[in-house]
C-alpha positions in Angstrom: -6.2 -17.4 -27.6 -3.7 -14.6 -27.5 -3.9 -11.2 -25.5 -4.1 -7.8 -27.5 -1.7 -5.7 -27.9 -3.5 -3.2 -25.9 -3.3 -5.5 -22.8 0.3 -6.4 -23.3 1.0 -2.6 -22.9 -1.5 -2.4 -20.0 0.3 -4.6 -18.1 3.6 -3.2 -19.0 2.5 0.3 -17.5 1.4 -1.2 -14.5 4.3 -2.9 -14.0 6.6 0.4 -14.8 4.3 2.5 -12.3 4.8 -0.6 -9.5 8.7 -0.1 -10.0 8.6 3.5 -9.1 9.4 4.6 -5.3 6.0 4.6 -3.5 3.0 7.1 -4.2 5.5 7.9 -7.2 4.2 9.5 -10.3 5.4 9.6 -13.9 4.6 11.6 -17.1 2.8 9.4 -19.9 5.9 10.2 -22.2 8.0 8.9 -20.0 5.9 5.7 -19.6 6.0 5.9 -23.7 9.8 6.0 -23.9 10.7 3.6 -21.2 8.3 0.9 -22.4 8.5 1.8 -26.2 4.3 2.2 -26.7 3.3 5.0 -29.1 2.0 7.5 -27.2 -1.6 8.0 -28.3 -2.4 4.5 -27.9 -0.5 4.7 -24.5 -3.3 7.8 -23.8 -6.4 5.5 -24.5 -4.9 3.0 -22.5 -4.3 4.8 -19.8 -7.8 5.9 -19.8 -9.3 2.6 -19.7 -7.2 1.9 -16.3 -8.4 4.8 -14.8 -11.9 4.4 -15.6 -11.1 0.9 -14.0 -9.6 2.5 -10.9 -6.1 0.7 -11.4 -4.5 3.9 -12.1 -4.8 7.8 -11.2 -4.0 10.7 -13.4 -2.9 14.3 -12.6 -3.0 17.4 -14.9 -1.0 20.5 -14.7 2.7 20.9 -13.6 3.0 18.4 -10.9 1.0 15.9 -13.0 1.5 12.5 -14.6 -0.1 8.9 -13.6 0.7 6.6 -10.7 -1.4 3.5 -9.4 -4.3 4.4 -7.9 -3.8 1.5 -5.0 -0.8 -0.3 -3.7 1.0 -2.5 -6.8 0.1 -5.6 -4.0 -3.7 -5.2 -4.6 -3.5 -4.9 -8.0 -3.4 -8.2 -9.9 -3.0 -9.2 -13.6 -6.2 -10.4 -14.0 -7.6 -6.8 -12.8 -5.2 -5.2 -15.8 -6.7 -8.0 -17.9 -10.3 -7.8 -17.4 -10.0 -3.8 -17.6 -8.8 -3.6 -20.9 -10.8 -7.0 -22.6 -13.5 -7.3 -20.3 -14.5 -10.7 -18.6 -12.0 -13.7 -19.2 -14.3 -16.1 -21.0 -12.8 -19.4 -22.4 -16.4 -20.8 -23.4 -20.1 -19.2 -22.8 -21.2 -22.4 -20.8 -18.5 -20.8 -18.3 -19.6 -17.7 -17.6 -23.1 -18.6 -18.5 -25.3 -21.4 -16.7 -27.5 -23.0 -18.9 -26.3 -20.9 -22.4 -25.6 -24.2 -23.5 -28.1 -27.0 -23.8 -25.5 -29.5 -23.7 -24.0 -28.3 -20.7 -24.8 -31.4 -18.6 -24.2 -34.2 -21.2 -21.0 -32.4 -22.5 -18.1 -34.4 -22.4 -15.8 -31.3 -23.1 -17.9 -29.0 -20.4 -15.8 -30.0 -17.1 -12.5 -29.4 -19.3 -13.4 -25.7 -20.0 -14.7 -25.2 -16.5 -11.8 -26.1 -15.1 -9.8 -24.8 -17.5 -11.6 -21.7 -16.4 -11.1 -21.5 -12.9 -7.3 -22.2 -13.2 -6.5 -19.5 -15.8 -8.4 -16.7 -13.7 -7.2 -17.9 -9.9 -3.8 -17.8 -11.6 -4.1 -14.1 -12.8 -6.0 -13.3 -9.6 -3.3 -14.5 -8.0 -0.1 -12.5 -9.6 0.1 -9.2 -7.8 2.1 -6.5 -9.3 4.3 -6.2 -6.8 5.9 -9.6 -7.4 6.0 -8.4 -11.3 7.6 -5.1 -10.2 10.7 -7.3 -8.3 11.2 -9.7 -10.8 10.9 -6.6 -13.5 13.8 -4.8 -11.0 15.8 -8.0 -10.2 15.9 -8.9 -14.6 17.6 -5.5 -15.0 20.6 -6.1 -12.9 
């Protein structure tokens, strides 16, 4: 299993946005330049955050994108889920009953669990912990 590229940016805007001083804004082509994503892809992604309420977006003069609630509030698996949908490492995880075997399955528990550790460990890394180490590698 391996994220997309599209999330590996995702994350790395959020992360640039959670650096900036707070309520801060940026333009999208400075987002582009600082965190080397080609800018029309950086545009659809963008989009998908907002949609998702992660981020906000401005037009005119003044405009530009910052986070649409405090980076603390924000976590990775919210970045994640809004750009891939649902973390699902099996159907019979997200799914009750999908599976027939789902009782007998000697492999079931493993997933399950497997489950619940990947997504309380996303839920659980905030952006503003990413934002300090991000500040803290660069000096």
């Amino acid at each position: 299993m391996e994220i997309s590229r599209r999330t590996d940016y995702g994350v790395r805007v959020i992360i640039d946005l959670a650096t900036l001083p707070l309520d801060g804004r940026t333009s999208t082509h400075e987002i582009a330049d600082r965190q080397k994503i080609p800018g029309p892809f950086l545009a659809k992604i963008i989009s998908q955050l907002s949609l998702s309420g992660l981020v906000s977006t401005y037009r005119g003069s003044g405009g530009g994108v910052s986070l649409a609630r405090p980076a603390s509030e924000i976590s990775l698996l919210h970045v994640i889920e809004a750009l891939e949908g649902p973390i699902q490492l099996n159907r019979c995880t997200i799914e009750p009953g999908a599976c027939p075997r789902d009782e007998h399955c000697p492999v079931h528990q493993v997933w399950a669990k497997a489950q619940t550790d990947l997504t309380d460990l996303l839920s659980g890394t905030t952006f503003d912990d990413l934002a300090e180490a991000a500040q803290l590698a660069r000096h």
